[in-house]
C-alpha positions as CSV (number, residue, x, y, z in Angstrom):
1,X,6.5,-19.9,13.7
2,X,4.8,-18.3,17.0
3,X,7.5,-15.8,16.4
4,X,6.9,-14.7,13.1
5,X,3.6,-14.2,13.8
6,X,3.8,-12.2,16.6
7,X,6.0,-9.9,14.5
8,X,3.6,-10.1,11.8
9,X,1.1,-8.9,13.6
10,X,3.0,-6.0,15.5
11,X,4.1,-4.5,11.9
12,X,0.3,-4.8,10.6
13,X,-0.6,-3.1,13.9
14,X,1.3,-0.4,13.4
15,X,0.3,-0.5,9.4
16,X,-2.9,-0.3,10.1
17,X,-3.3,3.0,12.2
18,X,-1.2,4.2,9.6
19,X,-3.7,3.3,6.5
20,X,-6.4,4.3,9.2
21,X,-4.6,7.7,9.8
22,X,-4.0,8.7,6.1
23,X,-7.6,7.6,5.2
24,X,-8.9,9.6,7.7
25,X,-6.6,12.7,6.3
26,X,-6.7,12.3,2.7
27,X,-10.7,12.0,3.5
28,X,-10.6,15.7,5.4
29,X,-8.1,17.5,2.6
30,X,-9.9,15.7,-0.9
31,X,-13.4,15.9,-1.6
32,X,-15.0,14.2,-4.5
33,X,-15.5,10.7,-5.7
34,X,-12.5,9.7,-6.4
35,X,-11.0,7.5,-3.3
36,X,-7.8,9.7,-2.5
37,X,-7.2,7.8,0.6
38,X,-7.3,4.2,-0.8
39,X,-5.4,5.6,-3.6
40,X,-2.6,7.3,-1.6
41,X,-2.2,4.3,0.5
42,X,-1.7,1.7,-2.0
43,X,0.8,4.3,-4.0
44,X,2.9,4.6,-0.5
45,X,2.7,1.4,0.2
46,X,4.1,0.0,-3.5
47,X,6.4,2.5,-3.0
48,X,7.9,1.2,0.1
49,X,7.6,-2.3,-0.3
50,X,9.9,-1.6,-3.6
51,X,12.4,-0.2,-0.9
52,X,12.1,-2.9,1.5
53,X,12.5,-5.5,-1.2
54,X,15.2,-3.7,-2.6
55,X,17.5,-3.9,0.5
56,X,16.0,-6.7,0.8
57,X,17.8,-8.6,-2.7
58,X,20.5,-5.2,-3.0
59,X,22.5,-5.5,0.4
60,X,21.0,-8.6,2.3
61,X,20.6,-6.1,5.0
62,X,17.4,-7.4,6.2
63,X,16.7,-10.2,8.6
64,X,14.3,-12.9,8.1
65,X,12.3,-11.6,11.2
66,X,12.9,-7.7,9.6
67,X,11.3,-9.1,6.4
68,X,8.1,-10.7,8.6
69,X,7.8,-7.6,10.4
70,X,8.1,-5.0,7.6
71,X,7.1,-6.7,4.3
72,X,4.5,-9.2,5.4
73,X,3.5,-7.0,8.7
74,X,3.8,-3.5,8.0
75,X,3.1,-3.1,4.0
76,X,0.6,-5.9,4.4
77,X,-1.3,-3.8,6.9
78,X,-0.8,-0.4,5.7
79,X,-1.9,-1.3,1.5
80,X,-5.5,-1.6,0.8
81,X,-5.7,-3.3,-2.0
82,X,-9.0,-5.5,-1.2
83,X,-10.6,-1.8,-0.7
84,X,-8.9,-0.7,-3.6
85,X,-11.3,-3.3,-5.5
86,X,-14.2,-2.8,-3.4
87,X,-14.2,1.2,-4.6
88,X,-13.7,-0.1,-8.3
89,X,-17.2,-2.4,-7.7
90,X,-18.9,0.7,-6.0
91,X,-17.6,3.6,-8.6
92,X,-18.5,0.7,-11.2
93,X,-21.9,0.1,-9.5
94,X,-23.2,4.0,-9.1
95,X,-22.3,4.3,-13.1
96,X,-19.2,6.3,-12.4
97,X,-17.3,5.0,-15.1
98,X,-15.0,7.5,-15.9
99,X,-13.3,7.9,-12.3
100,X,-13.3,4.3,-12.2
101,X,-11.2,3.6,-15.1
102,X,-9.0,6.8,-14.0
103,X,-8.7,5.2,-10.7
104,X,-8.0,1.8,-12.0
105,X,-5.3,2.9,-14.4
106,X,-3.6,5.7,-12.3
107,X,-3.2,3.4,-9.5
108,X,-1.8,0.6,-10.8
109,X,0.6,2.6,-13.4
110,X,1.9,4.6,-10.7
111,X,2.1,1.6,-8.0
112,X,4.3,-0.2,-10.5
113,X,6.3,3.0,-11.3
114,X,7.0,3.4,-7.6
115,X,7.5,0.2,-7.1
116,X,10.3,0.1,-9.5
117,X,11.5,3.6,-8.3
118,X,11.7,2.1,-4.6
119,X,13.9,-0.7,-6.3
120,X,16.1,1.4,-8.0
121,X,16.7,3.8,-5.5
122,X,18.4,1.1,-3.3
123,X,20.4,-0.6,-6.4
């Protein structure tokens, strides 16, 4: 258990600098109220948690420590999802209704399209 923690944590660590970092450069390159950051991160991160769960159930390739590390660690860190609601309540909030229901859609189409892309890239 102390383990798997300790793993855990290390892949949100790194996760998390790396939702941090593309936050920080989606934020200097898009400009606008749309959350491009948030947005980018929770596409990426469906994305590879589609690959991970793909070797995962494909090849049996990954360990149960790989999975705590990369699945539960990593993608748990680097997604955003809980901001990811928190822009829908603030877009919601300022009246921006339009971008909110364009932001809403978009992301959770396109997560579950890459999600299933990550899958069947591995199958």
């Amino acid at each position: 258990m102390i383990k798997a923690m300790i793993l855990a944590g290390c892949g949100g660590f790194v996760g998390t600098c790396g939702r941090y970092l593309v936050g920080k450069w989606a934020s200097g390159m898009f400009h606008g109220s749309f959350p491009m950051g948030t947005f980018l991160v929770n596409i990426i991160g469906c994305f590879i948690i589609g690959l991970f769960f793909g070797l995962l159930e494909k090849a049996h390739v990954m360990s149960a420590s790989e999975n705590v590390l990369l699945i539960t660690g990593f993608c748990g860190g680097f997604t955003t999802f809980s901001s990811f609601a928190d822009d829908l309540w603030v877009l919601g909030n300022k009246g921006d209704w339009t971008t909110s229901i364009v932001y809403l859609c978009a992301s959770v189409i396109i997560g579950v399209l890459l999600v299933w892309g990550g899958r069947a890239l591995i199958r």
